[in-house]
N, CA, C and O atoms as a Tripos MOL2 file, in Angstrom:
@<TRIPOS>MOLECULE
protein
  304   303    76     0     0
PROTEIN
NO_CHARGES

@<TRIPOS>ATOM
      1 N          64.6830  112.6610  108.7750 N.3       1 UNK1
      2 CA         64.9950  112.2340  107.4360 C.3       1 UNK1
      3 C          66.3530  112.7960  107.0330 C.2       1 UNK1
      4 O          66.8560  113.8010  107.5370 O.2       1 UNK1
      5 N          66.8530  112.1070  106.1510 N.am      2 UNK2
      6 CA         68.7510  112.4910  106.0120 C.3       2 UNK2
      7 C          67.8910  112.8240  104.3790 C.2       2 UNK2
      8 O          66.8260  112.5640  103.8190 O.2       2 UNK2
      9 N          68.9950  113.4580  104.1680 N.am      3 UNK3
     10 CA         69.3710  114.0200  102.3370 C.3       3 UNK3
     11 C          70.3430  114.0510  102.1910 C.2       3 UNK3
     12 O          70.9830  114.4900  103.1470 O.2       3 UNK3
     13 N          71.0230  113.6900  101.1280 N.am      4 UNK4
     14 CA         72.7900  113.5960  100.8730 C.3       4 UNK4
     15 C          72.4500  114.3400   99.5660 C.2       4 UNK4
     16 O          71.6850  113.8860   98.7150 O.2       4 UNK4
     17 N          73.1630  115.6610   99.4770 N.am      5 UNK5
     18 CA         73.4840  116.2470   98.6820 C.3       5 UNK5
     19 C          74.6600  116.4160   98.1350 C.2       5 UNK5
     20 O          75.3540  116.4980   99.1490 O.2       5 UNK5
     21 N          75.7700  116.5860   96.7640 N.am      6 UNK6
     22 CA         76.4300  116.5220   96.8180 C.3       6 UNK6
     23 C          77.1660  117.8960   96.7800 C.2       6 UNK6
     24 O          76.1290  118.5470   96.9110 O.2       6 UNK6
     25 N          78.2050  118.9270   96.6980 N.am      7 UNK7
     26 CA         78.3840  120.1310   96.7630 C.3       7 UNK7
     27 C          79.7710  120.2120   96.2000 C.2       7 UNK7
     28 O          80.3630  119.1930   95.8470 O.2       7 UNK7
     29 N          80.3060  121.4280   96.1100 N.am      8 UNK8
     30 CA         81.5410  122.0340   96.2460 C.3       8 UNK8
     31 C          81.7800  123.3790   97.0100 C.2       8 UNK8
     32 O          81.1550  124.3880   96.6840 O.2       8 UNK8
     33 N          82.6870  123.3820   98.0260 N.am      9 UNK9
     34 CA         83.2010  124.4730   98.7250 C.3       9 UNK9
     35 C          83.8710  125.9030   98.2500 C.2       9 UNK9
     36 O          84.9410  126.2000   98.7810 O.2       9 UNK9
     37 N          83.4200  126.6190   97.4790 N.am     10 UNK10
     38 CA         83.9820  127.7770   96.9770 C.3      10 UNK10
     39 C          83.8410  129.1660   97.5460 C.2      10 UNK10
     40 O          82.6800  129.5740   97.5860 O.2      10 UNK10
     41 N          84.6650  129.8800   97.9400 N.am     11 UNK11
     42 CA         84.9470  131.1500   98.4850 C.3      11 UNK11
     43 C          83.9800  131.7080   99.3690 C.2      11 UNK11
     44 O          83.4650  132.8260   99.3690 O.2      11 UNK11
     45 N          83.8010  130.5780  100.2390 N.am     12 UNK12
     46 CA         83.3140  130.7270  101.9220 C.3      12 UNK12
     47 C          81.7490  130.0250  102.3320 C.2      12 UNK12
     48 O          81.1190  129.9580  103.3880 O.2      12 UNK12
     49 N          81.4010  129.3990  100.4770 N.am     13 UNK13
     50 CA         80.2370  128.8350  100.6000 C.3      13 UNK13
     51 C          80.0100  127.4450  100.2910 C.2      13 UNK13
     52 O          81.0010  126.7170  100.3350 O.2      13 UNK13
     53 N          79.1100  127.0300  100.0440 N.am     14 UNK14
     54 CA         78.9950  125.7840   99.6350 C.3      14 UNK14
     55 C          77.8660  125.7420   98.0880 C.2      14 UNK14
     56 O          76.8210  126.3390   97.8310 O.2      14 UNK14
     57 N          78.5090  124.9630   97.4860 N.am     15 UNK15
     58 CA         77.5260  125.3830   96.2830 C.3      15 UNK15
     59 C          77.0060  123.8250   95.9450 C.2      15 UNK15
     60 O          77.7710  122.8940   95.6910 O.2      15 UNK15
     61 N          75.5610  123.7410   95.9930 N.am     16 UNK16
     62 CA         75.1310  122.3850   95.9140 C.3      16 UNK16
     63 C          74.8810  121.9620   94.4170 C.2      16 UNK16
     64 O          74.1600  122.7290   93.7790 O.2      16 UNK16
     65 N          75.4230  120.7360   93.6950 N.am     17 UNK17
     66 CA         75.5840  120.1110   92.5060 C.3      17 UNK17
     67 C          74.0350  120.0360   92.0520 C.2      17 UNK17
     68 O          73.8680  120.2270   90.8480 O.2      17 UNK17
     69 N          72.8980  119.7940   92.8050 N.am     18 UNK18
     70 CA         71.7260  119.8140   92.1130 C.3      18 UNK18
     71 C          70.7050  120.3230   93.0620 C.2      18 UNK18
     72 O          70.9300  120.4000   94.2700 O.2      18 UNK18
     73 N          69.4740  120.7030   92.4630 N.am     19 UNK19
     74 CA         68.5350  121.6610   93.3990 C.3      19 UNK19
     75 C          67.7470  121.2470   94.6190 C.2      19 UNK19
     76 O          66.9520  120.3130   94.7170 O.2      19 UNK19
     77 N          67.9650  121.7570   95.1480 N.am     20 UNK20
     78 CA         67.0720  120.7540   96.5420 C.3      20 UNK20
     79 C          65.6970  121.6250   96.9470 C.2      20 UNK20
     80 O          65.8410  122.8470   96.9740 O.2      20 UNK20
     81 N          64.7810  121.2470   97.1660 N.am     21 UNK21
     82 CA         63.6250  121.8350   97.6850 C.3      21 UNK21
     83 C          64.0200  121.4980   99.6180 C.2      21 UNK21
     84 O          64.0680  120.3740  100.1190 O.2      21 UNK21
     85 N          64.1750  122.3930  100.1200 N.am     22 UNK22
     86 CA         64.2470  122.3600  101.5740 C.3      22 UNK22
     87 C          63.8310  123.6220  102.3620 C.2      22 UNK22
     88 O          64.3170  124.7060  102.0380 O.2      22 UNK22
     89 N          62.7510  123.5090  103.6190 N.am     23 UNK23
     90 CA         62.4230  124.6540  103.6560 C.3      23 UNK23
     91 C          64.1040  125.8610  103.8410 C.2      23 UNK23
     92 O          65.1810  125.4820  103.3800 O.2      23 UNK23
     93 N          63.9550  127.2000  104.5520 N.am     24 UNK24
     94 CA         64.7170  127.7000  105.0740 C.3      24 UNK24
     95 C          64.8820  127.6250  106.2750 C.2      24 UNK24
     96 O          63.9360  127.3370  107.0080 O.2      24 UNK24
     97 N          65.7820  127.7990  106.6250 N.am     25 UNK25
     98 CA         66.7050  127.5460  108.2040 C.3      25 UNK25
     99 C          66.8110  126.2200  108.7710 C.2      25 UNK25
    100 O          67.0960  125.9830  109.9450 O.2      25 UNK25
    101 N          66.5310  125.2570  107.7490 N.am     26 UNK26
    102 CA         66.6530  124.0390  108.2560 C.3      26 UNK26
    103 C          68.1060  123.4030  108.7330 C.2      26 UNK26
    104 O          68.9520  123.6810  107.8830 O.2      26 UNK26
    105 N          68.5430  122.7910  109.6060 N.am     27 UNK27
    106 CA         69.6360  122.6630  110.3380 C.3      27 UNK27
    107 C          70.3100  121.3910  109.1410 C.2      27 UNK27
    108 O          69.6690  120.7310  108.3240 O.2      27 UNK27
    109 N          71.2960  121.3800  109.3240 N.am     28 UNK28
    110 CA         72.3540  120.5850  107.8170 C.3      28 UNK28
    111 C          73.5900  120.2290  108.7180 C.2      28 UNK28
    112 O          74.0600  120.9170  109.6240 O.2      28 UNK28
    113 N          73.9830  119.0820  108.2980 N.am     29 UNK29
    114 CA         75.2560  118.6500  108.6150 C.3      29 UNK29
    115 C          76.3820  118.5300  107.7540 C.2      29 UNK29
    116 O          76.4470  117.5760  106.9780 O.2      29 UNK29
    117 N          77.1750  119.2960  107.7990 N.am     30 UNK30
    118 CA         78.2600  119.5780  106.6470 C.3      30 UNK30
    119 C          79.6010  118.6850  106.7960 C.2      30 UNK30
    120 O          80.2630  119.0060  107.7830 O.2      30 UNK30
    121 N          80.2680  117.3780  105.8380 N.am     31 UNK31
    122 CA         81.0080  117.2030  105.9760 C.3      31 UNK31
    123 C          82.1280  117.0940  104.7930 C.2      31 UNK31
    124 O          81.9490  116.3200  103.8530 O.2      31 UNK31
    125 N          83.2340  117.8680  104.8860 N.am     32 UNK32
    126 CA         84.2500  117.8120  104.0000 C.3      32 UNK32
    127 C          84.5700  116.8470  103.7860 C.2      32 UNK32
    128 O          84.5010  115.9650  104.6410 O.2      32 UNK32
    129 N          85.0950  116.6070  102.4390 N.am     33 UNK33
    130 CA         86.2210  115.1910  102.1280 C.3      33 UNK33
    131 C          86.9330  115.8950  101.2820 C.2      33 UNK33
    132 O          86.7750  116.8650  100.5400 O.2      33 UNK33
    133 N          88.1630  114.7950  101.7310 N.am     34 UNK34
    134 CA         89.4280  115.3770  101.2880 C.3      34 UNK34
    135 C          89.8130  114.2600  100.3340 C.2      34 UNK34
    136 O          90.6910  114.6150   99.5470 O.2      34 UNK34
    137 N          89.4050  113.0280  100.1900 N.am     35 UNK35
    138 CA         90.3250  112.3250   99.4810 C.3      35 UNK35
    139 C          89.6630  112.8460   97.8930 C.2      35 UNK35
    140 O          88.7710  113.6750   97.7120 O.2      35 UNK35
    141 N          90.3380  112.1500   96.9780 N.am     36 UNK36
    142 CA         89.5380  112.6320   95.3130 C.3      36 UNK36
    143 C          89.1750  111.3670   94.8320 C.2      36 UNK36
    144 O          88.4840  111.1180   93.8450 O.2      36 UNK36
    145 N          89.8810  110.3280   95.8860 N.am     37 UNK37
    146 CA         88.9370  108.8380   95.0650 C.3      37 UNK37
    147 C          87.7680  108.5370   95.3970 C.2      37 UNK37
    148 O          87.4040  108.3700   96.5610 O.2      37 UNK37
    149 N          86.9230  108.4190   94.1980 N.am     38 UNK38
    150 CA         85.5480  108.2050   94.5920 C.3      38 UNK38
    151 C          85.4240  106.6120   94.7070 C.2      38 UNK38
    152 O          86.0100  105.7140   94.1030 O.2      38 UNK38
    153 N          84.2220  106.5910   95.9350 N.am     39 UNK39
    154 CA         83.9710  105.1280   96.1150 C.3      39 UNK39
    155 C          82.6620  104.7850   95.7980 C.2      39 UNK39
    156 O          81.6860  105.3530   96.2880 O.2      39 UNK39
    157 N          82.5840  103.4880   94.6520 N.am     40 UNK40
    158 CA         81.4730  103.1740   94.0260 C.3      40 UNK40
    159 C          80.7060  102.5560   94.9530 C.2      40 UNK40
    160 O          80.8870  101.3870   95.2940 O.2      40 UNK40
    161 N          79.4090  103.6410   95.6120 N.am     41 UNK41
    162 CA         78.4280  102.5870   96.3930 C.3      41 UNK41
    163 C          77.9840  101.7110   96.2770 C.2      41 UNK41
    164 O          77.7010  100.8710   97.1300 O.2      41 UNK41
    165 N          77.7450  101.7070   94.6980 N.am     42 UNK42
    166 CA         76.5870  100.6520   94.0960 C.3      42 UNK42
    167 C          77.5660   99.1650   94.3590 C.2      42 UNK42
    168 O          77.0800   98.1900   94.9320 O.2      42 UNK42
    169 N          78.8690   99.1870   93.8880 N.am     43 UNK43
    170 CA         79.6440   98.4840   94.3000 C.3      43 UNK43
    171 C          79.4960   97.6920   95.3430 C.2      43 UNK43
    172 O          79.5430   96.4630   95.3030 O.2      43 UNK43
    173 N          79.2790   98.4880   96.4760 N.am     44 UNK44
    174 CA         79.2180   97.8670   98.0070 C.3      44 UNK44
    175 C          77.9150   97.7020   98.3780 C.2      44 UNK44
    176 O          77.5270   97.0090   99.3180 O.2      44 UNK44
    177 N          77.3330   98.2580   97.7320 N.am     45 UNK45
    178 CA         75.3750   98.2480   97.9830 C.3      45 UNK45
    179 C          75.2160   98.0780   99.2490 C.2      45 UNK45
    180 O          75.0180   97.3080  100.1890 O.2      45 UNK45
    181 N          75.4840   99.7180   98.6610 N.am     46 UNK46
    182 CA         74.7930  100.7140   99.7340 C.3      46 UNK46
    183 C          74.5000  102.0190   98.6740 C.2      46 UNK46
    184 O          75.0480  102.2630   97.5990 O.2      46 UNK46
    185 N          73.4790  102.7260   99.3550 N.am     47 UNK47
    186 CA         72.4770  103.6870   98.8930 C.3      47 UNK47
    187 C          73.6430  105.1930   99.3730 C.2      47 UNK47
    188 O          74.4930  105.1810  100.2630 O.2      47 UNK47
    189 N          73.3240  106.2460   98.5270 N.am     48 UNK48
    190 CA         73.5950  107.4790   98.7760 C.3      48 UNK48
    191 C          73.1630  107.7420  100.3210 C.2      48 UNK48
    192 O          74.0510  107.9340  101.1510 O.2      48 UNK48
    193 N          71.8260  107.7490  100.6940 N.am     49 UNK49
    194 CA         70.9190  107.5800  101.9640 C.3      49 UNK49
    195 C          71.8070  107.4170  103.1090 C.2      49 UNK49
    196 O          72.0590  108.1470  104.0670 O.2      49 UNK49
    197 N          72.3660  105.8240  102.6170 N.am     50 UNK50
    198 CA         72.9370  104.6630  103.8390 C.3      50 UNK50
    199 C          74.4930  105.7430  104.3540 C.2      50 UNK50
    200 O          74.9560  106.2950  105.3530 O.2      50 UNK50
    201 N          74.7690  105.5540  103.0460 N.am     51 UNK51
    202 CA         76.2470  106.3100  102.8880 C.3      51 UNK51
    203 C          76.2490  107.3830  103.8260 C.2      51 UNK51
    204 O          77.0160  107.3230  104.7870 O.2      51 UNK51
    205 N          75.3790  108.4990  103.6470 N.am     52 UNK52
    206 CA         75.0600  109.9320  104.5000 C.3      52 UNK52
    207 C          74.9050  109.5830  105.9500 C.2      52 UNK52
    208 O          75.5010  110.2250  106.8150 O.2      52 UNK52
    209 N          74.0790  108.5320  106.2410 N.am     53 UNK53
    210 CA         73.6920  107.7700  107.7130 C.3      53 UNK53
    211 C          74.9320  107.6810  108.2090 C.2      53 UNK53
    212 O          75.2830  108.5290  109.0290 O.2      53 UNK53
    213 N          75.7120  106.7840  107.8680 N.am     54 UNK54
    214 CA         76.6720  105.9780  108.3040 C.3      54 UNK54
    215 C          78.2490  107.2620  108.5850 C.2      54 UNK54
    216 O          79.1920  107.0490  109.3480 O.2      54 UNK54
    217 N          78.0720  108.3760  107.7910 N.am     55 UNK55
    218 CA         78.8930  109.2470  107.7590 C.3      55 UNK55
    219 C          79.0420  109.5180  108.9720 C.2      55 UNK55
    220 O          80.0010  109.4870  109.7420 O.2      55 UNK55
    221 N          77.6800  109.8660  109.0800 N.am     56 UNK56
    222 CA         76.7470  110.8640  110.2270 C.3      56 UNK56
    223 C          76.8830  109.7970  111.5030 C.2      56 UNK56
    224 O          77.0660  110.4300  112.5420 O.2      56 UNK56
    225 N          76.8520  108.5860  111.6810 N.am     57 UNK57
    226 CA         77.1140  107.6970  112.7860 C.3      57 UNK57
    227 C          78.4880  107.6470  113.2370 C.2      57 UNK57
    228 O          78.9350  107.4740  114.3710 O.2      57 UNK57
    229 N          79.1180  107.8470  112.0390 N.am     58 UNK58
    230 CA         80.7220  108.1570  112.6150 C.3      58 UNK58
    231 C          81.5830  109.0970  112.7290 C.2      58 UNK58
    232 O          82.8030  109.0250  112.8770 O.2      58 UNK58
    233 N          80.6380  110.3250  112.6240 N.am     59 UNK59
    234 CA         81.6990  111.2790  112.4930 C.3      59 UNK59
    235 C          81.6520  111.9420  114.0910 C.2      59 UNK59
    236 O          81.8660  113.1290  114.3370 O.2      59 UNK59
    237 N          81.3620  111.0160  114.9840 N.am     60 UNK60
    238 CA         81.9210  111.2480  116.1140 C.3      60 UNK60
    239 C          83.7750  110.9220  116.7210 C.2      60 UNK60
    240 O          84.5310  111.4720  117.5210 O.2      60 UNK60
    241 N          83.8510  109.7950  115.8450 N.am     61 UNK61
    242 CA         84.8530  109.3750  115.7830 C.3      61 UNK61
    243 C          86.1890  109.6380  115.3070 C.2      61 UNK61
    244 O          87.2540  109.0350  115.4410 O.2      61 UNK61
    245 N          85.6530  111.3150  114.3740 N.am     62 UNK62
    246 CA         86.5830  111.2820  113.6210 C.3      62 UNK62
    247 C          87.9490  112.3910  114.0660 C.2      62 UNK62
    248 O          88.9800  112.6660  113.4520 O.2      62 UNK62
    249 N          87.3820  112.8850  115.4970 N.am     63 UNK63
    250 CA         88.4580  113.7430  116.4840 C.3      63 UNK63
    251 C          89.3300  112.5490  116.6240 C.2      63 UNK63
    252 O          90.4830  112.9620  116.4990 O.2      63 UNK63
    253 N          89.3330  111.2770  116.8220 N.am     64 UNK64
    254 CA         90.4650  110.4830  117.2230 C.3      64 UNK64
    255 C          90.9530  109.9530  116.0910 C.2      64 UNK64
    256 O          92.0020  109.3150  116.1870 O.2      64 UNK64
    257 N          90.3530  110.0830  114.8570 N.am     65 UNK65
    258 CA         90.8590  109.2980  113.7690 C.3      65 UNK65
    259 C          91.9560  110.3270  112.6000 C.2      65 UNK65
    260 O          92.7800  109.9490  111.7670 O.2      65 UNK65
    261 N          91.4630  111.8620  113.0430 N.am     66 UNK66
    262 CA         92.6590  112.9910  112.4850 C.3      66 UNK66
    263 C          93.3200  112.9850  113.5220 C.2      66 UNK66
    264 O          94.4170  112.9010  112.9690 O.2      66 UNK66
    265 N          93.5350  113.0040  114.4710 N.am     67 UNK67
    266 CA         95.1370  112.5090  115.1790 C.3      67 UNK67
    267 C          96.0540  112.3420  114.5330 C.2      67 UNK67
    268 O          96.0880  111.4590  113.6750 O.2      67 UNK67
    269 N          97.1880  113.2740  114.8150 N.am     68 UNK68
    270 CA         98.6180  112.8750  113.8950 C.3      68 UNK68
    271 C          99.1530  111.5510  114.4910 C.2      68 UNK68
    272 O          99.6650  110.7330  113.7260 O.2      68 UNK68
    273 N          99.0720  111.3220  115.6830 N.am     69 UNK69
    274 CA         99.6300  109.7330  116.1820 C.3      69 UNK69
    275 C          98.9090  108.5970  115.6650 C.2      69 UNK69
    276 O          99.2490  107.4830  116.0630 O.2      69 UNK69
    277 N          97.7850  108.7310  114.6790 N.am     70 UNK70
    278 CA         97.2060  107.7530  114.1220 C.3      70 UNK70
    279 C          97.6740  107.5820  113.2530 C.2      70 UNK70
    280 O          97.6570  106.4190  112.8490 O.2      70 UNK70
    281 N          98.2960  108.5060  112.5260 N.am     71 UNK71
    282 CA         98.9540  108.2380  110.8040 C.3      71 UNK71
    283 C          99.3030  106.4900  110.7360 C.2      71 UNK71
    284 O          98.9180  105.6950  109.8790 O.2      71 UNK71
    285 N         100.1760  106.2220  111.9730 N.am     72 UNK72
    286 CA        101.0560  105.1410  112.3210 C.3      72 UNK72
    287 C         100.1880  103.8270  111.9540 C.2      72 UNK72
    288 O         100.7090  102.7460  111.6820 O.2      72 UNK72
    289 N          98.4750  104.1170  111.9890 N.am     73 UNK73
    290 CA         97.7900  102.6620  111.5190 C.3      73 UNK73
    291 C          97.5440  103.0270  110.2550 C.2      73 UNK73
    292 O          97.2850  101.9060  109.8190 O.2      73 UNK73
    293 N          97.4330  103.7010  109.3830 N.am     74 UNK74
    294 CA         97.7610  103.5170  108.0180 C.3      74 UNK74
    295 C          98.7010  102.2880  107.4850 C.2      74 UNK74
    296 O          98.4860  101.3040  106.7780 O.2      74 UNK74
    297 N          99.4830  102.6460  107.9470 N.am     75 UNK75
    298 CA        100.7560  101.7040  107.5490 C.3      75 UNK75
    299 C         100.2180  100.2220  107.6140 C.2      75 UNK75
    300 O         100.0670   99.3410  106.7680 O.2      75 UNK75
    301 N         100.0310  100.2980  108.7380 N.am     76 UNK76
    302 CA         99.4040   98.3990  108.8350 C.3      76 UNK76
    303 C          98.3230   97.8580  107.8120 C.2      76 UNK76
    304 O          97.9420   96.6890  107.8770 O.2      76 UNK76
@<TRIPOS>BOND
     1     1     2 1
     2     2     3 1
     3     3     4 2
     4     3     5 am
     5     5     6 1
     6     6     7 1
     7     7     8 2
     8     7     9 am
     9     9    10 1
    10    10    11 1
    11    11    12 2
    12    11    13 am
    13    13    14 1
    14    14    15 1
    15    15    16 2
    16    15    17 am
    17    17    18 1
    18    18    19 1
    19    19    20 2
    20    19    21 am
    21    21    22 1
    22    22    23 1
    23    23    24 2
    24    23    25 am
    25    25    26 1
    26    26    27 1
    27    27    28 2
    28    27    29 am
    29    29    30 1
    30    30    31 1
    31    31    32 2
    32    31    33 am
    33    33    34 1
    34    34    35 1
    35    35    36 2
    36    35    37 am
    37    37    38 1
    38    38    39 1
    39    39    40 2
    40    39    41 am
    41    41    42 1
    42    42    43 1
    43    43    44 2
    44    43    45 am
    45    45    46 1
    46    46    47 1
    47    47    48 2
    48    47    49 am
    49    49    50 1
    50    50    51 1
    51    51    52 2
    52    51    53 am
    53    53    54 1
    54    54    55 1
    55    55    56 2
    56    55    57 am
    57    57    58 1
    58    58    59 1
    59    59    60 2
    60    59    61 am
    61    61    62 1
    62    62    63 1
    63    63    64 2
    64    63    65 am
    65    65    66 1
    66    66    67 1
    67    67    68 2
    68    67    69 am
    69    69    70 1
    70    70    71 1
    71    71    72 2
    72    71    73 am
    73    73    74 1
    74    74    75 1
    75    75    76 2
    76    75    77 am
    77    77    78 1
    78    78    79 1
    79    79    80 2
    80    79    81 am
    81    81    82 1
    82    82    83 1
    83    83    84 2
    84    83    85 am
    85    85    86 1
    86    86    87 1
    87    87    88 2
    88    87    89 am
    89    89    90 1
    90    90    91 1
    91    91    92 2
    92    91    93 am
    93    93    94 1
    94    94    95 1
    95    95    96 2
    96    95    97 am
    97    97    98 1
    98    98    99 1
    99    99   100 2
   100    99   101 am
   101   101   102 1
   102   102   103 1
   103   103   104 2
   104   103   105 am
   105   105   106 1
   106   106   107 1
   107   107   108 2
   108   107   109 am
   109   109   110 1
   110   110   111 1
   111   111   112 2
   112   111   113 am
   113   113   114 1
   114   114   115 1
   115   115   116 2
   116   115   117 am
   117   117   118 1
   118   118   119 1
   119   119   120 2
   120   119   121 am
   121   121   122 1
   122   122   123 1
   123   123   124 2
   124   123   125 am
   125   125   126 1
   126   126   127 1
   127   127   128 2
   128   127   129 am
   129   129   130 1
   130   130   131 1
   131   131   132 2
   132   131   133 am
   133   133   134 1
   134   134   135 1
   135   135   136 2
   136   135   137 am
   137   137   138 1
   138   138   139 1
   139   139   140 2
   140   139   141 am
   141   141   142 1
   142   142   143 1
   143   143   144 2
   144   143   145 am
   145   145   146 1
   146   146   147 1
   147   147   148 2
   148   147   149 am
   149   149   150 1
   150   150   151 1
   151   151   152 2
   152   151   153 am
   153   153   154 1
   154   154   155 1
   155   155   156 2
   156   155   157 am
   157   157   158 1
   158   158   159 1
   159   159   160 2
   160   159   161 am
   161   161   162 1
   162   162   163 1
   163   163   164 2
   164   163   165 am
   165   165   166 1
   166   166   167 1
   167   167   168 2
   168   167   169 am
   169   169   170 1
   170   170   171 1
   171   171   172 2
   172   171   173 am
   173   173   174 1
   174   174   175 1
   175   175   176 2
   176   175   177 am
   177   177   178 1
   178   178   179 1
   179   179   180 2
   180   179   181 am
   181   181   182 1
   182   182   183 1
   183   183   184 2
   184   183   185 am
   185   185   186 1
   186   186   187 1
   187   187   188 2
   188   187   189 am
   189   189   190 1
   190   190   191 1
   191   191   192 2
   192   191   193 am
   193   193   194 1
   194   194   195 1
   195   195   196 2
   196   195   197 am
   197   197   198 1
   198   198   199 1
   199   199   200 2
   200   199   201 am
   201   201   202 1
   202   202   203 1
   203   203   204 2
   204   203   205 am
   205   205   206 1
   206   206   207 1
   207   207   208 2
   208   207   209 am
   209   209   210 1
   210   210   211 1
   211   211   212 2
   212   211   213 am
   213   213   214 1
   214   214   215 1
   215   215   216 2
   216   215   217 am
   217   217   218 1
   218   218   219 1
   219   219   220 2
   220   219   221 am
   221   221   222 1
   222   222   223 1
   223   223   224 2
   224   223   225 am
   225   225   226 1
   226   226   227 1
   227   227   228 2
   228   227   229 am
   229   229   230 1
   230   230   231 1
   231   231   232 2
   232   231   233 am
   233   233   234 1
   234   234   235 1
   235   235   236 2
   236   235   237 am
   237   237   238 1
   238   238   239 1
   239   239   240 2
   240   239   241 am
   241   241   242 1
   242   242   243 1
   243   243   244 2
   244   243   245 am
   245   245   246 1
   246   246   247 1
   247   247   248 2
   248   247   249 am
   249   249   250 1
   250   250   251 1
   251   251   252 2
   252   251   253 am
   253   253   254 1
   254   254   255 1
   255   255   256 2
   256   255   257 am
   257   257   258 1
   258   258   259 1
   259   259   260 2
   260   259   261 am
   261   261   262 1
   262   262   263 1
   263   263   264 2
   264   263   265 am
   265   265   266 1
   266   266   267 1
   267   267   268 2
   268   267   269 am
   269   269   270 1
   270   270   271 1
   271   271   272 2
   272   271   273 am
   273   273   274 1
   274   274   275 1
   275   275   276 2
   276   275   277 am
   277   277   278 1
   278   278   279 1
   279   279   280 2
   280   279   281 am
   281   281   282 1
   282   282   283 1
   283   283   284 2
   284   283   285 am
   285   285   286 1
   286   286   287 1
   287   287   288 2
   288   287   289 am
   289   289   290 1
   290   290   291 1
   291   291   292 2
   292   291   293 am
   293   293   294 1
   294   294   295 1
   295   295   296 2
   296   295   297 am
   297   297   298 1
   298   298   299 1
   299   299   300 2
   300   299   301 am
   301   301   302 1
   302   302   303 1
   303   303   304 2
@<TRIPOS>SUBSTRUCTURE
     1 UNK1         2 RESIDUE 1 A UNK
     2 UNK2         6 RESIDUE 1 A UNK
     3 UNK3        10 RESIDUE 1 A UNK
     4 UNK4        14 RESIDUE 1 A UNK
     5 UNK5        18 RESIDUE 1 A UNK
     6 UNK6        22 RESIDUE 1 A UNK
     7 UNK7        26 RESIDUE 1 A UNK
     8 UNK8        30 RESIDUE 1 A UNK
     9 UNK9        34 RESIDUE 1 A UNK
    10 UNK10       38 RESIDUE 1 A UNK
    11 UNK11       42 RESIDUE 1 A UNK
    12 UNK12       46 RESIDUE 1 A UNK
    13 UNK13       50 RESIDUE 1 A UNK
    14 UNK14       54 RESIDUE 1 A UNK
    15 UNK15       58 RESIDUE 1 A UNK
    16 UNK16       62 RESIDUE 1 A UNK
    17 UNK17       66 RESIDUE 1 A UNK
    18 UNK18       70 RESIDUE 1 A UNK
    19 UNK19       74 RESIDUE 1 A UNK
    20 UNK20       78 RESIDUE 1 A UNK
    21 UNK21       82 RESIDUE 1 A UNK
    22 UNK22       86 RESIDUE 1 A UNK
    23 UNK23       90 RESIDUE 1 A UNK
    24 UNK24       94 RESIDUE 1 A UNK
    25 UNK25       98 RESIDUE 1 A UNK
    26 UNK26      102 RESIDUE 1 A UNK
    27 UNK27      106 RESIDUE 1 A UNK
    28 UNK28      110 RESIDUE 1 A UNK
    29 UNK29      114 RESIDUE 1 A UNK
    30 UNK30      118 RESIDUE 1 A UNK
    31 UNK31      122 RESIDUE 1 A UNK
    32 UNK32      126 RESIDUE 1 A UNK
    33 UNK33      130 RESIDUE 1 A UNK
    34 UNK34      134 RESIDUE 1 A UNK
    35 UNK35      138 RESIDUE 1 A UNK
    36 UNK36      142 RESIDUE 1 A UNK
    37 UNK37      146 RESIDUE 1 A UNK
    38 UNK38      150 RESIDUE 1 A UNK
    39 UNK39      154 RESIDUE 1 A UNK
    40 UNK40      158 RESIDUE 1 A UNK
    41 UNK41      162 RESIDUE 1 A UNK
    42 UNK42      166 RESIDUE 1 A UNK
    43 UNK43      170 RESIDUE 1 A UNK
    44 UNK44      174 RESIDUE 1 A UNK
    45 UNK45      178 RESIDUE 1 A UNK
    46 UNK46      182 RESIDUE 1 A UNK
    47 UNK47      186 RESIDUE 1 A UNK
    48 UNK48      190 RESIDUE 1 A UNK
    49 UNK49      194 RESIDUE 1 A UNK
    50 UNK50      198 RESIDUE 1 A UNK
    51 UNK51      202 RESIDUE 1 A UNK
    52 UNK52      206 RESIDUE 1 A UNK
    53 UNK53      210 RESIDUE 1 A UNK
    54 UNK54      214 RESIDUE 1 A UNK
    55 UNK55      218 RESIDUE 1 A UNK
    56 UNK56      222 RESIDUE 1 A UNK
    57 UNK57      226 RESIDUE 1 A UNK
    58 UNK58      230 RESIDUE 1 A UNK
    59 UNK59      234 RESIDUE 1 A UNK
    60 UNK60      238 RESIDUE 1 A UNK
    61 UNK61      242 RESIDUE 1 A UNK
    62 UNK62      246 RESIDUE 1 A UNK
    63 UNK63      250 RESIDUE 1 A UNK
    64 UNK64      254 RESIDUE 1 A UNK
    65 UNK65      258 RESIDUE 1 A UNK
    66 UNK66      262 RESIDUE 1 A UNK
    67 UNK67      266 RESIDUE 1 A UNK
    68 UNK68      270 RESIDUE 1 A UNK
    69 UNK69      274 RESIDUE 1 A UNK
    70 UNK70      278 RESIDUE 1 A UNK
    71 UNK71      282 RESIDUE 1 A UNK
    72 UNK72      286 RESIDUE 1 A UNK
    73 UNK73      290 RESIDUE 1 A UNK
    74 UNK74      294 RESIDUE 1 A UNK
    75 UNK75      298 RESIDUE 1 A UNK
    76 UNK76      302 RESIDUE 1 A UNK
């Protein structure tokens, strides 16, 4: 089962926006974002859920996609 929580990163921790019941030591997948524009799911309909999934399906990808020689497909 996925949970998308939302958080902020402050002085070495992570501080989660609302309370979660989860046992302890449960294993979590942490991913930063850097941009500040938020993207309206409901918009694209898709679920918080889907959103977290789909993160999580691609963030294999994302060693080739921070590549500084990628900057270059931005542009296009």
């Amino acid at each position: 089962m996925l949970k998308a929580v939302e958080g902020v990163f402050k002085k070495g921790k992570i501080e989660l926006k609302e309370p979660i019941q989860i046992e302890e030591g449960t294993p979590v997948i942490v991913i930063f974002t850097y941009d500040s524009q938020s993207i309206d799911l409901a918009d694209r309909r898709i679920s918080q859920e889907q959103a977290a999934d789909l993160r999580w399906r691609l963030s294999s990808f994302a060693d080739d996609w921070d590549r500084p020689e990628m900057d270059s497909y931005d542009a296009l």
